[in-house]
N, C-alpha and C positions, 0 to 999 in steps of 0.2 A: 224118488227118494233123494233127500240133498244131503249126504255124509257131513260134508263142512259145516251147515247151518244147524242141524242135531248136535255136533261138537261143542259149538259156541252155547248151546242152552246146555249143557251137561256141563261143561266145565262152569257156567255161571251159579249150578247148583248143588257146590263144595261148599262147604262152610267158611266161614271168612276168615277163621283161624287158620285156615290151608288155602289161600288164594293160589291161584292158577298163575304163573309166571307168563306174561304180555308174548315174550319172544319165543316161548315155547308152542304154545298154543296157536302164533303165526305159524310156526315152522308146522307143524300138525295139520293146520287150517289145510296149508297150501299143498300138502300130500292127499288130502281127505277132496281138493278138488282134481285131481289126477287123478283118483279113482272115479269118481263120479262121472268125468269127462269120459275115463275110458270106458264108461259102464253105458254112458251115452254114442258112443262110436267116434267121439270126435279126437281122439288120438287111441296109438298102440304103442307098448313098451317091444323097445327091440331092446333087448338087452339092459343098459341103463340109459339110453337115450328114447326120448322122447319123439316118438311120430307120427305128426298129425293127419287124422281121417276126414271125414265127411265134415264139412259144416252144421252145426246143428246152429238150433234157438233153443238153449235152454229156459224155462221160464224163470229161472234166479236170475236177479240184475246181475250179482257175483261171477256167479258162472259164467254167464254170457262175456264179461270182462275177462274172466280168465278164459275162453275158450278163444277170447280174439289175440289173449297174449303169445299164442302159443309159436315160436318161430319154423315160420313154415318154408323156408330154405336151410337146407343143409351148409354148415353142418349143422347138426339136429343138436336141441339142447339136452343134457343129462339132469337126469330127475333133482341129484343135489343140486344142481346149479339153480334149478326151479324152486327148489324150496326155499332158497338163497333171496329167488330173484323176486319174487310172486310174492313170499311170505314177508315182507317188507310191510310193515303196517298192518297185516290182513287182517288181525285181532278185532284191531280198533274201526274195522272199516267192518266189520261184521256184524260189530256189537251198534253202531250205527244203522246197519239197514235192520236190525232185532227192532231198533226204537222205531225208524221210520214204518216198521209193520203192527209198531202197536202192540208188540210184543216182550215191551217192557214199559216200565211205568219210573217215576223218579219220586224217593222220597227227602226231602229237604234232612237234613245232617242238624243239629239244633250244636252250631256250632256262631256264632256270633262273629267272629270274626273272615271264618273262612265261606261262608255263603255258599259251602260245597250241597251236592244232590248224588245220590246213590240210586243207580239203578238195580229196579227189582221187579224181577221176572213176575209174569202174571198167569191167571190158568189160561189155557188155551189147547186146543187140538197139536199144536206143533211141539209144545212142552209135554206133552203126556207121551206122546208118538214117541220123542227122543230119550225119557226117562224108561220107554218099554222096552227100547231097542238095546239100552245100555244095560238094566235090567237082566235081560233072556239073553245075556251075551254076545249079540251080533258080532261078526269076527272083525270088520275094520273099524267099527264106531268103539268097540272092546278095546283092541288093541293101541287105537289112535290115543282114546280118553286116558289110558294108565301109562302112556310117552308122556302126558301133559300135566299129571298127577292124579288122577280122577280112577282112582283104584277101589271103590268100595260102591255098591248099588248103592241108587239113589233112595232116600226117606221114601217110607209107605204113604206118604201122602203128598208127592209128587204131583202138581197138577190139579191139585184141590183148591188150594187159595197158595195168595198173593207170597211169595216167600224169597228171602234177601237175599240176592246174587253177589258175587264175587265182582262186578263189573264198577268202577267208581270212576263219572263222569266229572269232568269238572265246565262247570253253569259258561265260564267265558267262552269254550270251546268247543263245547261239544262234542269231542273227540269219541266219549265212550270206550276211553281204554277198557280191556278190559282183565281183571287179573291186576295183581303186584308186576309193575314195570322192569322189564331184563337190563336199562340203561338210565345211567345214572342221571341223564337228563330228564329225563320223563316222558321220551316220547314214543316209548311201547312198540319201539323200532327194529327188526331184525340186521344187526351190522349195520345200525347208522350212524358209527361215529366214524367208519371206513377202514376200520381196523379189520385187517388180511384175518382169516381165521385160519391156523395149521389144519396139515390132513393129519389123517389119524397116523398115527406110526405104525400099522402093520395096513394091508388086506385086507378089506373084509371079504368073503366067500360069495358070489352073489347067489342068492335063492332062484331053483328055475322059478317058481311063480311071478308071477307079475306083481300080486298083489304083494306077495312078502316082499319083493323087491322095494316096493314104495313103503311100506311100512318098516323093512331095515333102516333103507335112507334116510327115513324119518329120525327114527332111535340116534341114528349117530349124526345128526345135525343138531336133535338135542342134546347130547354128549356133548359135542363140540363147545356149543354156546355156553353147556356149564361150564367148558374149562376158562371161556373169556371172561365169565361172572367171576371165578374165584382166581383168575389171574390178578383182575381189576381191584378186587378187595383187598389182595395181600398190597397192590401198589398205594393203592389209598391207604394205606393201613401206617404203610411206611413212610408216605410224604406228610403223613398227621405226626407219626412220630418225632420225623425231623425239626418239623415246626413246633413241636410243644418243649425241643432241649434248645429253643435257638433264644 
């Protein structure tokens, strides 16, 4: 079971009035593969750090990447700093290997000038599996999906035909962002413009569980990031200002 890869087909199958925010959906990604790692043996939560087990071979390429990022000299990394460090791009690096599996398709944008192509999910055994799982409320694909917005079951006809994803490629790069972008460059970056994020101003309480631990962590990295969204807006807001009394 790949948590992260059911993520990326579930959040792509929001309506496009509600796209999935680029950096949130990194930040999610890279929690939903620390479960699955941990679910596979190849690390254990002590606490909020991260400690890596057995080597495995997962058969996701993803996986397998993130299983070799994992630092295996002490001192051991903490789960925020992972989702920090991992979730850097992971959106757009996911909604990539969806394309290279043939499990998205592109329809050209009848835009003349822009030559843009939109990806859109196709039926398949991996899209039905992820639309069940989210569906019958599975508890970390649940909880992961409504951190990233994706708060309502998916349409009764999930996995029937061909139906328009949230994910919008652009034809020069192939990036396959996926989701409305968290930075004002476009490049569906977690903290790529290097900007320090604050901690939160109080404690949070850690959960014994393992799994709410990574799924708190989650919540309040995406907290976080909203604050630097609406930090960034009121700044733009106000250097537009300046410029239109000058």
């Amino acid at each position: 079971m790949n948590t992260a890869r059911d993520l990326v087909i579930v959040a792509m199958d929001v309506p496009q009035d509600r796209p999935v925010e680029t950096g949130d959906l990194s930040l999610a990604l890279a929690g939903a593969e620390l479960l699955d790692l941990a679910d596979a043996g190849a690390l254990v939560l002590d606490g909020d750090l991260i400690v890596p087990g057995a080597a495995i071979a997962p058969e996701d390429r993803l996986l397998v990447e993130a299983a070799a990022e994992l630092l295996r000299q002490e001192p051991y990394e903490t789960v925020e700093d992972w989702l920090w460090r991992r979730g850097r791009g992971l959106a757009a690096a996911y909604a990539v290997e969806l394309e290279r599996d043939g499990l998205v398709a592109h329809r050209r944008e009848h835009r003349i000038s822009l030559g843009g192509r939109r990806a859109v999910l196709v039926d398949s055994p991996e899209r039905t599996r992820a639309g069940r799982r989210l569906a019958e409320g599975e508890r970390v694909l649940a909880a992961l999906a409504a951190e990233v917005g994706v708060r309502d079951q998916l349409p009764a006809d999930v996995g029937t035909e061909e139906k328009e994803g949230t994910v919008a490629t652009d034809e020069s790069d192939g990036t396959g962002e996926v989701g409305a972008t968290d930075e004002s460059d476009g490049t569906g970056e977690v903290g790529a413009s290097g900007e320090s994020v604050e901690a939160a101003p109080e404690e949070r309480e850690q959960p014994d569980d393992p799994v709410d631990r990574v799924l708190a962590a989650v919540g309040g990295a995406v907290t976080e990031l909203e604050g630097v969204r609406r930090r960034r807006a009121v700044e733009d807001a106000a250097y537009e200002n300046v410029w239109r009394g000058l």
